[in-house]
N, CA and C atoms of all chains as a GROMACS GRO file, in nm:
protein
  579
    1UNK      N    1   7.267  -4.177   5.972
    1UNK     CA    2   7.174  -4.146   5.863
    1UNK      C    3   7.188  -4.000   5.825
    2UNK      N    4   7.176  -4.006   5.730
    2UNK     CA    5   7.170  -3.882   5.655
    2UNK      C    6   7.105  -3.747   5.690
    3UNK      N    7   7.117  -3.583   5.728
    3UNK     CA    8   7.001  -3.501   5.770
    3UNK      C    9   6.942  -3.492   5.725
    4UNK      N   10   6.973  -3.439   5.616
    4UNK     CA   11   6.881  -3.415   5.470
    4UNK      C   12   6.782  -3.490   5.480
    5UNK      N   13   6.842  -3.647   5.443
    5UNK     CA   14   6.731  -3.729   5.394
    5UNK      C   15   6.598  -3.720   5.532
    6UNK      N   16   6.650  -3.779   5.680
    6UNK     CA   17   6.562  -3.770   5.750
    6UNK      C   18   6.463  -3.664   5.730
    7UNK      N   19   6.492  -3.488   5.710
    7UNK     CA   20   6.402  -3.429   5.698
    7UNK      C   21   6.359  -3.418   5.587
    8UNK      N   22   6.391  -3.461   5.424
    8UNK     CA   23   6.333  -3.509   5.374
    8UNK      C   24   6.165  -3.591   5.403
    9UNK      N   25   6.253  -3.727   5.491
    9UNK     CA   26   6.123  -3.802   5.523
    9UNK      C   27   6.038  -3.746   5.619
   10UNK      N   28   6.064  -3.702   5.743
   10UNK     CA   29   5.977  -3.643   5.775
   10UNK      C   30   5.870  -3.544   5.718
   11UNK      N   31   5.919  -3.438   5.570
   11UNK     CA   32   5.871  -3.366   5.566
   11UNK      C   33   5.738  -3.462   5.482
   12UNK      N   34   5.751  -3.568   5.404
   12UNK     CA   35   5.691  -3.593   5.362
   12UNK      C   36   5.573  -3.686   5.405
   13UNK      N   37   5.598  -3.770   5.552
   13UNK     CA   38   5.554  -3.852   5.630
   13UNK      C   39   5.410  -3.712   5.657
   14UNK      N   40   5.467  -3.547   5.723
   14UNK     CA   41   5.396  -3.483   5.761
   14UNK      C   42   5.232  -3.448   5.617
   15UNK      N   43   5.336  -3.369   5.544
   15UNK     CA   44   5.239  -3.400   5.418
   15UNK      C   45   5.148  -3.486   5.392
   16UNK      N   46   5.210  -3.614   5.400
   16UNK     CA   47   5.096  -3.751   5.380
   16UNK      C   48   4.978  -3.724   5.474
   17UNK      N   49   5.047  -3.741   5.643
   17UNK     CA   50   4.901  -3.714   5.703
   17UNK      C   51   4.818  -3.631   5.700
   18UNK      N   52   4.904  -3.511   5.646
   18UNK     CA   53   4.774  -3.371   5.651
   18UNK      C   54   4.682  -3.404   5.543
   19UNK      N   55   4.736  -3.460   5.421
   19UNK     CA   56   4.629  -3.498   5.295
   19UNK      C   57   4.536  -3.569   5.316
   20UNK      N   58   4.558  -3.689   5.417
   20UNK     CA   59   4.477  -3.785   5.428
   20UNK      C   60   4.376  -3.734   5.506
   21UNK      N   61   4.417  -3.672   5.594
   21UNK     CA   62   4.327  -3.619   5.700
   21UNK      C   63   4.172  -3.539   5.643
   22UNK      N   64   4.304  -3.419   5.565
   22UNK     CA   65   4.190  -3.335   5.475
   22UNK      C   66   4.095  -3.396   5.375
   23UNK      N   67   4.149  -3.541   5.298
   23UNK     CA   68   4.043  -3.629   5.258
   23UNK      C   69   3.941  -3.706   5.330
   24UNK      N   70   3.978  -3.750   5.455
   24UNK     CA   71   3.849  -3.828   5.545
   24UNK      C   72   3.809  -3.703   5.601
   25UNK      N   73   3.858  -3.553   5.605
   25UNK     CA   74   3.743  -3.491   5.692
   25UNK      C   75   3.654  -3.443   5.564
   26UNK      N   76   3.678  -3.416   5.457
   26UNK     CA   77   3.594  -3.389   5.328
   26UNK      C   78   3.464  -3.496   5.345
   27UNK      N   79   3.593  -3.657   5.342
   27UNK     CA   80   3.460  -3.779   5.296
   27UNK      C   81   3.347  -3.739   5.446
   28UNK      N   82   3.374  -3.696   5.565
   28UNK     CA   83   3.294  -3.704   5.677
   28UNK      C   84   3.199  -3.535   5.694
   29UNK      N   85   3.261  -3.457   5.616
   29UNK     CA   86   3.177  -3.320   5.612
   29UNK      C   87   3.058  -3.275   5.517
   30UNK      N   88   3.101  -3.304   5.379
   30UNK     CA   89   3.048  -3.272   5.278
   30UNK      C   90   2.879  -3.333   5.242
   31UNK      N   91   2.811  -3.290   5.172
   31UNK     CA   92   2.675  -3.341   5.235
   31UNK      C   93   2.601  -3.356   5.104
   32UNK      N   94   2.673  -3.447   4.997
   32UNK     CA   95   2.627  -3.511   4.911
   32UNK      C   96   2.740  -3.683   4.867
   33UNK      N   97   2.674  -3.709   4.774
   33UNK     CA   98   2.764  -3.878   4.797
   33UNK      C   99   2.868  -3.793   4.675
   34UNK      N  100   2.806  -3.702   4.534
   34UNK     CA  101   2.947  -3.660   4.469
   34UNK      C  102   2.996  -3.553   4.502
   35UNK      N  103   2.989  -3.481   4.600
   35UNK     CA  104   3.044  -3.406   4.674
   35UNK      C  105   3.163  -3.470   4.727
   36UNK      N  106   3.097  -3.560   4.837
   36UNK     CA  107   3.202  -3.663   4.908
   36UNK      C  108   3.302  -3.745   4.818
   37UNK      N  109   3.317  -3.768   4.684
   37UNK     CA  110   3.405  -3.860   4.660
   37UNK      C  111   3.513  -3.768   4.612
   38UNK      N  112   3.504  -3.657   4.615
   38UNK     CA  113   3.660  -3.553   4.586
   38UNK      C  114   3.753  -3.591   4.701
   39UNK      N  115   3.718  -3.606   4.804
   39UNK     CA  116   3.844  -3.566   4.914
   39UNK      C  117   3.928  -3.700   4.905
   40UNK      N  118   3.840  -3.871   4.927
   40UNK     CA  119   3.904  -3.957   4.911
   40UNK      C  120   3.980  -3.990   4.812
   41UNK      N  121   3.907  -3.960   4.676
   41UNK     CA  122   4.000  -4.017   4.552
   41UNK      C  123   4.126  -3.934   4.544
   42UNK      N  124   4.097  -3.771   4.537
   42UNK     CA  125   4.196  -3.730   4.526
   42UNK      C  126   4.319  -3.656   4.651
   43UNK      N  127   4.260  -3.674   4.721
   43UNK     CA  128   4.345  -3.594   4.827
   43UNK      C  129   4.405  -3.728   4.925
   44UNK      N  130   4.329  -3.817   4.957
   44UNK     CA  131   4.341  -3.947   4.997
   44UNK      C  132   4.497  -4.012   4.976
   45UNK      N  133   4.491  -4.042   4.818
   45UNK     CA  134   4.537  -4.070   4.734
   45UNK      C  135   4.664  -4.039   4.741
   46UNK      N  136   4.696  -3.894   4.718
   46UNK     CA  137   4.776  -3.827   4.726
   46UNK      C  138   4.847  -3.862   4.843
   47UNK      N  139   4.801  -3.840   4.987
   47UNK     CA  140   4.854  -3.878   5.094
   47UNK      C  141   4.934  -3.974   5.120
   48UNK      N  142   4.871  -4.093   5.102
   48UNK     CA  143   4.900  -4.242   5.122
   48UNK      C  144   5.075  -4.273   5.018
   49UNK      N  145   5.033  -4.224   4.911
   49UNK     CA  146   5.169  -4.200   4.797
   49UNK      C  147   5.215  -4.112   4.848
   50UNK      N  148   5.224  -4.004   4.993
   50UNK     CA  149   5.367  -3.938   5.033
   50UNK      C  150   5.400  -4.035   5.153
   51UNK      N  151   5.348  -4.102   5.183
   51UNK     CA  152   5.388  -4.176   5.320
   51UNK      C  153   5.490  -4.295   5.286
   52UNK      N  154   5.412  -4.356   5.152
   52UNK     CA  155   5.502  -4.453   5.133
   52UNK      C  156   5.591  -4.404   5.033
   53UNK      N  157   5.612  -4.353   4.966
   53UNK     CA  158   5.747  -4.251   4.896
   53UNK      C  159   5.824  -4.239   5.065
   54UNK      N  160   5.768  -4.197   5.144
   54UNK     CA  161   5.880  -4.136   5.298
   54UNK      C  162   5.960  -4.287   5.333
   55UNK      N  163   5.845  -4.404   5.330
   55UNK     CA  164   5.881  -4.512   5.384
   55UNK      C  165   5.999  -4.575   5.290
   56UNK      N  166   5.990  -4.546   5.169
   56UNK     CA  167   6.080  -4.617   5.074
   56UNK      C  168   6.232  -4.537   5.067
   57UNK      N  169   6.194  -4.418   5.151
   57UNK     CA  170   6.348  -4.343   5.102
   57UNK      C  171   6.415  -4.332   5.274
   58UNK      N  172   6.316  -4.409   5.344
   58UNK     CA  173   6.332  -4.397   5.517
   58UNK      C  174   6.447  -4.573   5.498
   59UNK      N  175   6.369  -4.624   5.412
   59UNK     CA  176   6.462  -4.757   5.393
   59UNK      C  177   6.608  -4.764   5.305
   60UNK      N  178   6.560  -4.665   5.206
   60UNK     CA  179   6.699  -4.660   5.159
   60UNK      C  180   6.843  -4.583   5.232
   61UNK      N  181   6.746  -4.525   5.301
   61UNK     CA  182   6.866  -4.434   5.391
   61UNK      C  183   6.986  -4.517   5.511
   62UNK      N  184   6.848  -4.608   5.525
   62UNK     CA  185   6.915  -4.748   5.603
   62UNK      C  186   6.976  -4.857   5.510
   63UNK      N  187   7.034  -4.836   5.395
   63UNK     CA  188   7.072  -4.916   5.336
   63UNK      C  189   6.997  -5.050   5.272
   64UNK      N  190   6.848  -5.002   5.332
   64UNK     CA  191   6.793  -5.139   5.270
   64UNK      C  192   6.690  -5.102   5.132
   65UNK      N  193   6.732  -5.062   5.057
   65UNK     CA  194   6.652  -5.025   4.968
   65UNK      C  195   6.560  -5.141   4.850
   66UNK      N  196   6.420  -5.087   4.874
   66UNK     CA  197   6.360  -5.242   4.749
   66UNK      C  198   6.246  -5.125   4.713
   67UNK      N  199   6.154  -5.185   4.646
   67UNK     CA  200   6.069  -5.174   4.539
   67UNK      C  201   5.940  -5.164   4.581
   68UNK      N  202   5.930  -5.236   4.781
   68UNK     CA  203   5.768  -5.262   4.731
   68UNK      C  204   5.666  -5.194   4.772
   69UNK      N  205   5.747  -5.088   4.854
   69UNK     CA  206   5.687  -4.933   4.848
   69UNK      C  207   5.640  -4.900   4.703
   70UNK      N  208   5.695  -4.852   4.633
   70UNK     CA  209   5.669  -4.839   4.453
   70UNK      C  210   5.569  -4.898   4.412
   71UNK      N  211   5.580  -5.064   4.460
   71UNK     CA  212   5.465  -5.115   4.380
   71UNK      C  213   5.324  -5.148   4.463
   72UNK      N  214   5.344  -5.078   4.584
   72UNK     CA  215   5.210  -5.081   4.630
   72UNK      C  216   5.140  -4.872   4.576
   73UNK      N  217   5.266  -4.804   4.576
   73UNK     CA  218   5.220  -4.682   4.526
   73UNK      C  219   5.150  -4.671   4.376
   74UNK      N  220   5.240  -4.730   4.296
   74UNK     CA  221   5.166  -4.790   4.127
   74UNK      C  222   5.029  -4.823   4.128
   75UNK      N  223   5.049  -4.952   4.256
   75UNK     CA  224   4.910  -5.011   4.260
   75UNK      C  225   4.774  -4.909   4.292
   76UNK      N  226   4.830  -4.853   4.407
   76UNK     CA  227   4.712  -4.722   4.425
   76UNK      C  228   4.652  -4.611   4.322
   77UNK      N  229   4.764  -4.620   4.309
   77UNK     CA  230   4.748  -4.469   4.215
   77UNK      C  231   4.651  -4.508   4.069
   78UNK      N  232   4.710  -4.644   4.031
   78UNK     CA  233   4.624  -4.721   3.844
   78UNK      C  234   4.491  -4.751   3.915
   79UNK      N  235   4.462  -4.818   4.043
   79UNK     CA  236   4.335  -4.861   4.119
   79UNK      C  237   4.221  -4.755   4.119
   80UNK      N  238   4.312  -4.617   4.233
   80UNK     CA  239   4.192  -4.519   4.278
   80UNK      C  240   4.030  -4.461   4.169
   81UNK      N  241   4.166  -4.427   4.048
   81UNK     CA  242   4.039  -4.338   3.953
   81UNK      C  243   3.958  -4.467   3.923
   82UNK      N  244   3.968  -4.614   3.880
   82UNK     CA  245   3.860  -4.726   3.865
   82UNK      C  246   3.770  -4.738   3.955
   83UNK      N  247   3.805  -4.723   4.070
   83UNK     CA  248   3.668  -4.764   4.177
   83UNK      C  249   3.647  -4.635   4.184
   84UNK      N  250   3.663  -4.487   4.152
   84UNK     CA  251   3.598  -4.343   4.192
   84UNK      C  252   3.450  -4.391   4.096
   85UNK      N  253   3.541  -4.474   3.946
   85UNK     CA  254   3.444  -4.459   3.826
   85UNK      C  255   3.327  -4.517   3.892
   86UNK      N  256   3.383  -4.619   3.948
   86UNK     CA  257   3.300  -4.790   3.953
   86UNK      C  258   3.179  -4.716   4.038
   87UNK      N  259   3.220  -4.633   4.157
   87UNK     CA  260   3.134  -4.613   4.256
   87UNK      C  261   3.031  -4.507   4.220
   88UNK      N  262   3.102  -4.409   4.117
   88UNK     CA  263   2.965  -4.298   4.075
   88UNK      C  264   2.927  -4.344   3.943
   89UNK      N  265   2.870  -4.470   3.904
   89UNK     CA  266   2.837  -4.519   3.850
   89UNK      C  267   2.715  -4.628   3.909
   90UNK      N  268   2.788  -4.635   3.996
   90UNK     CA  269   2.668  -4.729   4.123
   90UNK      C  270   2.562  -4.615   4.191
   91UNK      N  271   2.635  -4.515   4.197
   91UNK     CA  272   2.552  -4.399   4.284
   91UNK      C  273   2.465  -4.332   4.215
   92UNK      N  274   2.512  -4.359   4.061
   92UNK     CA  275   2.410  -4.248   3.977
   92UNK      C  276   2.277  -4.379   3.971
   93UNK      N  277   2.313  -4.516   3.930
   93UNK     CA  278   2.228  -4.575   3.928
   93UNK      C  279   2.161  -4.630   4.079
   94UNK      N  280   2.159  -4.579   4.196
   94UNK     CA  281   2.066  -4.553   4.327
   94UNK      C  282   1.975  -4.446   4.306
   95UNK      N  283   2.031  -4.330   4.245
   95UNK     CA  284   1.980  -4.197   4.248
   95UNK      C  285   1.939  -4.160   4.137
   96UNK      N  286   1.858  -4.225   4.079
   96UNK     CA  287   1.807  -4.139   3.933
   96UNK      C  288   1.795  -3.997   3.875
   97UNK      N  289   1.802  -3.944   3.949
   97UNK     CA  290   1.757  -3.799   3.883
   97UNK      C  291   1.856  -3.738   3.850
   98UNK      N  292   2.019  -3.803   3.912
   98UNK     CA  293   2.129  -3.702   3.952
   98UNK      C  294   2.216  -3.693   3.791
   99UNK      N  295   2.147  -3.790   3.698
   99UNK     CA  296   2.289  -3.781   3.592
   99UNK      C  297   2.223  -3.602   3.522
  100UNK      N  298   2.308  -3.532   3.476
  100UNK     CA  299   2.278  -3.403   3.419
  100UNK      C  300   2.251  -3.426   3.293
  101UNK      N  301   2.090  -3.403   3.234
  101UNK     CA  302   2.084  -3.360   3.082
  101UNK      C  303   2.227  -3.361   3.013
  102UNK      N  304   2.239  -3.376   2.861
  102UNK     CA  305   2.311  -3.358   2.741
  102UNK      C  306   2.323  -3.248   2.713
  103UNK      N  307   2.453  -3.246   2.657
  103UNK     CA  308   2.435  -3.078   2.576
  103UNK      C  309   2.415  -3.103   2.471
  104UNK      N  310   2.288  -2.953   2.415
  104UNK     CA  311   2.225  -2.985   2.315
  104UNK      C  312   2.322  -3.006   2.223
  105UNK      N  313   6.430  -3.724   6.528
  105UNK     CA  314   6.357  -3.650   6.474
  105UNK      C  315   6.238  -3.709   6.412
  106UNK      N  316   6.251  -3.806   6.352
  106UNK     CA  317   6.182  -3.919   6.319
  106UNK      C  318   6.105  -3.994   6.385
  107UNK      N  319   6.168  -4.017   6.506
  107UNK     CA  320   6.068  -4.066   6.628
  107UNK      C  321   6.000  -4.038   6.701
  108UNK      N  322   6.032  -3.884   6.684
  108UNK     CA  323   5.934  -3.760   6.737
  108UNK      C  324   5.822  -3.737   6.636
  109UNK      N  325   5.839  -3.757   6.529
  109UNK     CA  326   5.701  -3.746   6.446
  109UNK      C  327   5.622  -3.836   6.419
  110UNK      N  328   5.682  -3.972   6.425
  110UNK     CA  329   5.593  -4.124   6.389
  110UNK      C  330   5.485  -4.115   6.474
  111UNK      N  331   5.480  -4.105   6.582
  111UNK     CA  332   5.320  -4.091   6.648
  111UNK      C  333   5.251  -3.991   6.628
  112UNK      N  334   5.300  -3.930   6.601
  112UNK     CA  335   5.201  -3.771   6.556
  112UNK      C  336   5.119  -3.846   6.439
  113UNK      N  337   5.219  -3.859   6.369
  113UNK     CA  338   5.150  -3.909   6.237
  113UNK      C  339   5.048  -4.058   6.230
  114UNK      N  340   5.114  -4.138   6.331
  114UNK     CA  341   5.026  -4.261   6.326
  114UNK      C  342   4.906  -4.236   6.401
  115UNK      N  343   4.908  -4.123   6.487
  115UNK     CA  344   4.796  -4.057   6.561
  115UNK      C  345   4.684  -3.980   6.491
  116UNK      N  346   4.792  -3.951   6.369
  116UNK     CA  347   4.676  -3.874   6.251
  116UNK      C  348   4.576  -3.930   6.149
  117UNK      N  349   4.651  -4.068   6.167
  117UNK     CA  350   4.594  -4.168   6.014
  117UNK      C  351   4.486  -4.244   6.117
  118UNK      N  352   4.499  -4.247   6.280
  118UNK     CA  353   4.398  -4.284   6.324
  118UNK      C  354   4.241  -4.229   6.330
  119UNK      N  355   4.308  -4.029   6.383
  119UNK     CA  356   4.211  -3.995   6.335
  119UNK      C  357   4.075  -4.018   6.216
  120UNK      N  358   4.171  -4.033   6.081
  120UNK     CA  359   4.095  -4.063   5.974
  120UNK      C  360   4.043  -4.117   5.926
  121UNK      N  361   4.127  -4.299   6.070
  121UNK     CA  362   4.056  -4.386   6.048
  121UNK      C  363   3.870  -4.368   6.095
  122UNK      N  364   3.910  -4.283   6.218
  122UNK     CA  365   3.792  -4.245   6.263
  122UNK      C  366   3.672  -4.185   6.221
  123UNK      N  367   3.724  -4.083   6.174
  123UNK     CA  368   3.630  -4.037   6.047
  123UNK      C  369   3.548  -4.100   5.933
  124UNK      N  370   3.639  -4.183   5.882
  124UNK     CA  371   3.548  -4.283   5.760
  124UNK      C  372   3.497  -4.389   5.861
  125UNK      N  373   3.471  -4.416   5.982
  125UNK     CA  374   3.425  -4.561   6.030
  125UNK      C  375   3.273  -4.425   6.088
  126UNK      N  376   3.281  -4.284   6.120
  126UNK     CA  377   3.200  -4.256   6.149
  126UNK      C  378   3.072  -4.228   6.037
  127UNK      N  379   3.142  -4.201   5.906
  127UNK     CA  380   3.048  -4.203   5.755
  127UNK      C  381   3.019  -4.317   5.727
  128UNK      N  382   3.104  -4.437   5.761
  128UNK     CA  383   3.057  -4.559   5.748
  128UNK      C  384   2.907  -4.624   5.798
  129UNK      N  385   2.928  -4.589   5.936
  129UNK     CA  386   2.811  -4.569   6.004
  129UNK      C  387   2.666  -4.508   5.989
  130UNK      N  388   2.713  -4.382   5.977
  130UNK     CA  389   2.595  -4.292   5.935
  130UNK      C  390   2.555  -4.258   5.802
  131UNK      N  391   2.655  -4.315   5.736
  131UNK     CA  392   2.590  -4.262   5.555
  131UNK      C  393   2.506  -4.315   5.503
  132UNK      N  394   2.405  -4.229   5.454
  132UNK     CA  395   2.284  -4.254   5.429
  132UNK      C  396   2.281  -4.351   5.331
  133UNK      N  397   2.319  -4.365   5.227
  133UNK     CA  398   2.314  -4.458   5.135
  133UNK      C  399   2.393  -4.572   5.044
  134UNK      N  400   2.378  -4.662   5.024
  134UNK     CA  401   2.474  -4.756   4.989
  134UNK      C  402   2.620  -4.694   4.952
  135UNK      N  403   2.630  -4.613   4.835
  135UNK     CA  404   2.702  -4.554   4.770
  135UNK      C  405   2.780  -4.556   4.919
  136UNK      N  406   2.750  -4.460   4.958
  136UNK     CA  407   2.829  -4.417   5.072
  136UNK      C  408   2.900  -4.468   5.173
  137UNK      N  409   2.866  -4.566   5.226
  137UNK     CA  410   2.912  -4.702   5.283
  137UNK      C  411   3.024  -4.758   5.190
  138UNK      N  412   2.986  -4.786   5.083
  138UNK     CA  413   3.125  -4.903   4.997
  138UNK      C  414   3.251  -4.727   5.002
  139UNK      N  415   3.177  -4.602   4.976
  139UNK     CA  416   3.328  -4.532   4.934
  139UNK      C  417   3.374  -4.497   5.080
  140UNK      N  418   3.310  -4.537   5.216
  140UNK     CA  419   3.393  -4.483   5.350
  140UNK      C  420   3.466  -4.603   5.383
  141UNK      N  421   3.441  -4.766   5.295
  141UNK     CA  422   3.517  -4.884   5.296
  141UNK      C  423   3.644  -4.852   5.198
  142UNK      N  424   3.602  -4.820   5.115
  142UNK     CA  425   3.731  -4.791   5.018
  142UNK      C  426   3.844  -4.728   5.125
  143UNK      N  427   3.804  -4.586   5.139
  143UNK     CA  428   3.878  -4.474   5.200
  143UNK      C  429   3.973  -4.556   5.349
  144UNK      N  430   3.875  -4.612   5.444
  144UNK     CA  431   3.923  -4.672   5.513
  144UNK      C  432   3.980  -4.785   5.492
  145UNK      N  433   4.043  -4.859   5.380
  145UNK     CA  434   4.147  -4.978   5.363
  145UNK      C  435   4.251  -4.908   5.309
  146UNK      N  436   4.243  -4.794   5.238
  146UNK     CA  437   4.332  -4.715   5.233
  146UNK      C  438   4.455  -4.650   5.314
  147UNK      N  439   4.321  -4.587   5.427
  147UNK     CA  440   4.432  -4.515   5.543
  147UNK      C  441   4.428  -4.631   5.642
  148UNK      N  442   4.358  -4.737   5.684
  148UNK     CA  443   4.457  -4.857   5.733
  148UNK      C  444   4.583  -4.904   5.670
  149UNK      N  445   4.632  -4.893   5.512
  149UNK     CA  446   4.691  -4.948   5.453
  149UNK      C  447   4.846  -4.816   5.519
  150UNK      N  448   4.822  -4.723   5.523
  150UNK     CA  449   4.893  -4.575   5.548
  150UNK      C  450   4.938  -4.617   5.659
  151UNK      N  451   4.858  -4.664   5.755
  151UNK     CA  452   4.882  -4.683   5.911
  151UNK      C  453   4.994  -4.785   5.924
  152UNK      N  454   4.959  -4.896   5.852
  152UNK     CA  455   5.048  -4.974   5.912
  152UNK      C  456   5.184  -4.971   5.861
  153UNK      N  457   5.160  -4.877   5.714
  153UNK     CA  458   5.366  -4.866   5.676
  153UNK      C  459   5.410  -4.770   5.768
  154UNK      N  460   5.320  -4.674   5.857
  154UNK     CA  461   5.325  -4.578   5.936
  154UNK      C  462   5.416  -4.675   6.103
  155UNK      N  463   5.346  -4.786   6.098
  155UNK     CA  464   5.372  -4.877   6.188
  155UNK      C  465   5.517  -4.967   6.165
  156UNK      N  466   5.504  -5.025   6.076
  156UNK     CA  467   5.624  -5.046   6.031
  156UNK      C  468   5.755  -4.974   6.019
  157UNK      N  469   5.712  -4.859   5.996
  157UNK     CA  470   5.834  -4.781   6.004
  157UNK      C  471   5.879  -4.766   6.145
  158UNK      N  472   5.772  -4.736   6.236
  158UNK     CA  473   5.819  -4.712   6.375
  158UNK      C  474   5.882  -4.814   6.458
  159UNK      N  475   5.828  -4.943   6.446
  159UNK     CA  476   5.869  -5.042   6.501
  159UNK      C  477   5.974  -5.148   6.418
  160UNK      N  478   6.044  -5.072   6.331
  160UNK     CA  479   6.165  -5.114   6.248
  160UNK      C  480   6.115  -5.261   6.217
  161UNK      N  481   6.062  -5.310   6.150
  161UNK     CA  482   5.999  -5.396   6.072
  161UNK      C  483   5.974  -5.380   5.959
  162UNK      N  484   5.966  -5.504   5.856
  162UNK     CA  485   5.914  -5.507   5.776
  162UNK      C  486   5.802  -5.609   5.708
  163UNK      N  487   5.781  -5.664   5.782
  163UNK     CA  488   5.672  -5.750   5.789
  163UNK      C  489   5.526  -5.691   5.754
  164UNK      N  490   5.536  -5.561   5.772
  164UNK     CA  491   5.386  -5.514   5.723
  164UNK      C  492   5.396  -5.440   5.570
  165UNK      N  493   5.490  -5.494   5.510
  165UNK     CA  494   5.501  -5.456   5.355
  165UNK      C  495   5.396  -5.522   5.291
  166UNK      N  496   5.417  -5.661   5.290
  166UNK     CA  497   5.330  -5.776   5.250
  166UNK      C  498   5.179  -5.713   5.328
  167UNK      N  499   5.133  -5.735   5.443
  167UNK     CA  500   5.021  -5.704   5.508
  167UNK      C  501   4.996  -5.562   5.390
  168UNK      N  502   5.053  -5.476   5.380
  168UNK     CA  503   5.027  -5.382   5.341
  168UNK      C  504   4.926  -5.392   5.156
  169UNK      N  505   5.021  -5.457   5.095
  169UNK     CA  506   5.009  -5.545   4.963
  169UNK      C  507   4.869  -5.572   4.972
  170UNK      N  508   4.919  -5.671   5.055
  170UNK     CA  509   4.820  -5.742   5.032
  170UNK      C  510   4.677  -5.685   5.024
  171UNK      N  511   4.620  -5.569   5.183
  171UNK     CA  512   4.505  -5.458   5.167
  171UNK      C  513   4.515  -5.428   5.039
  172UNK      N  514   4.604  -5.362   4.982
  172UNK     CA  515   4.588  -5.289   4.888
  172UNK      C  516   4.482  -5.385   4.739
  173UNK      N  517   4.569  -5.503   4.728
  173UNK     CA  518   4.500  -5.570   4.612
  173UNK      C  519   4.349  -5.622   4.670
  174UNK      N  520   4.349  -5.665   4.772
  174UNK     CA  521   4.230  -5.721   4.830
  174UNK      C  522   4.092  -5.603   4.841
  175UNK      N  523   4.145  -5.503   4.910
  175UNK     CA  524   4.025  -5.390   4.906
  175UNK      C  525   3.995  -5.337   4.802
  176UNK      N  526   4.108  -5.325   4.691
  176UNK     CA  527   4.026  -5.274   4.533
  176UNK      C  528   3.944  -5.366   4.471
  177UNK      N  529   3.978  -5.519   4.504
  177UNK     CA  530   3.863  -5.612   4.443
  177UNK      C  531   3.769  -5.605   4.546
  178UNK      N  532   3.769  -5.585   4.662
  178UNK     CA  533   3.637  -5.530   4.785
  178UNK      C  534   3.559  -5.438   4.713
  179UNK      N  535   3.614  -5.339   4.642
  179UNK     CA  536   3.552  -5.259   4.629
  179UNK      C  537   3.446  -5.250   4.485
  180UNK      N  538   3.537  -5.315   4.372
  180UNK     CA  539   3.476  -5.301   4.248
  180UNK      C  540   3.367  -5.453   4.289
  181UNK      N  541   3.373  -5.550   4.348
  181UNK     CA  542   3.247  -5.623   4.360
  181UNK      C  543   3.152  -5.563   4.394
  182UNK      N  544   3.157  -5.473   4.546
  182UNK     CA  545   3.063  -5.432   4.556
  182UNK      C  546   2.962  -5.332   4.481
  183UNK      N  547   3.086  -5.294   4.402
  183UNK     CA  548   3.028  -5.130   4.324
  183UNK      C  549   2.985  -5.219   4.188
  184UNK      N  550   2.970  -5.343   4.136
  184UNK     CA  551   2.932  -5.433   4.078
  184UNK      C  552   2.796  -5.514   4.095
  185UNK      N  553   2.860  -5.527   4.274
  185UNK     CA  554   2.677  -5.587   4.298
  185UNK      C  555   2.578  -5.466   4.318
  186UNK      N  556   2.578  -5.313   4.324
  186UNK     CA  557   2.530  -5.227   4.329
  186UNK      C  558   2.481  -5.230   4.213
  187UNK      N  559   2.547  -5.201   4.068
  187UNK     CA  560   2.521  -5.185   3.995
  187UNK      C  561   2.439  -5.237   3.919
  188UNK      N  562   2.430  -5.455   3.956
  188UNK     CA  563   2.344  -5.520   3.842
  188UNK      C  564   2.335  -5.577   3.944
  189UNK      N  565   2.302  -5.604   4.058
  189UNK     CA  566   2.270  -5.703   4.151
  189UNK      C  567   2.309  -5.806   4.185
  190UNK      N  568   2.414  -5.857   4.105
  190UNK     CA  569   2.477  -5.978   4.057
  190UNK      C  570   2.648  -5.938   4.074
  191UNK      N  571   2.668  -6.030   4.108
  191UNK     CA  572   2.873  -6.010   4.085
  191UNK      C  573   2.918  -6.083   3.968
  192UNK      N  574   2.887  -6.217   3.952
  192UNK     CA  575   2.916  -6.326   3.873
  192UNK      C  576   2.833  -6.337   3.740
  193UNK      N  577   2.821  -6.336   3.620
  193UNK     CA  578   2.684  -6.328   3.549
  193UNK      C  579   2.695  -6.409   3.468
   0.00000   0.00000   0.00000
């Protein structure tokens, strides 16, 4: 196998976990519910799409190269911002007070 | 080099699993619960291509898929039945 590529993947396998990490310690630190949804949607997110980008180019390196790395990354990525919506939309309607006045 | 880092890393996505099962737990309010479910089908979903890779398989592509489509409809029902009480109307 290739050097490059291996440290390629590694570098990106490492990346993934540090993102993810820094997103569940956000979702587990932060001390409001829209406070808390920055780290998962976006840092989360991010993570999970370097791991499997590592996994898809960890396969091609082995000659087995396919797609469904890609299309579970597509899938994440079009998904995340819908349920961020879906959920502070549910949260504003638990919490009444929290949506902010209009500008005049 | 590779095999020197796969547990680090599958050791890391455990961590995180840990983390969202501990907000899961303790979060005060609905909201909070469905987004430490989200987060956590997520980094289970991380774990196991994390797994897969290590144990030269591919059998957890599909497993993988599959979380993925299944927990975003997990998620918008619930953030659905939150919203109008109802899923189906």
């Amino acid at each position: 196998m290739n050097t490059l590529l291996e440290w390629a993947v590694v570098a990106l396998l490492v990346i993934g976990v540090l993102f993810a990490l820094i997103g569940s310690w956000g979702l587990a630190k932060f001390g409001d519910f829209f406070k808390r949804l920055h780290g998962p949607s976006k840092a989360t997110t991010l993570g999970v799409g370097c791991v499997l980008l590592a996994s898809m180019l960890w396969l091609a390196g082995q000659g087995r190269a396919s797609g469904h790395e890609l299309l579970i990354t597509l899938f994440l990525f079009l998904t995340a911002p819908v349920s961020a919506h879906l959920l502070v939309k549910a949260a504003m309607k638990l919490t009444p007070g929290s949506r902010p006045p209009p500008p005049p | 080099m590779i095999d020197t880092v796969l547990p680090w890393v599958t050791g890391g996505f455990a961590l995180a699993l840990l983390l969202n099962v501990w907000r899961l737990l303790r979060g005060p309010g609905m909201a909070d619960r469905v987004l430490a479910l989200d987060t956590l089908y997520i980094n289970a979903l991380a774990l196991l291509v994390c797994l897969g890779m290590w144990w030269r398989t591919t059998v957890y592509f599909e497993v993988a898929l599959l979380i993925g489509l299944l927990g975003f409809v997990g998620t918008v029902v619930l953030s659905k039945f939150i919203l109008r009480g109802d899923i189906i109307e």
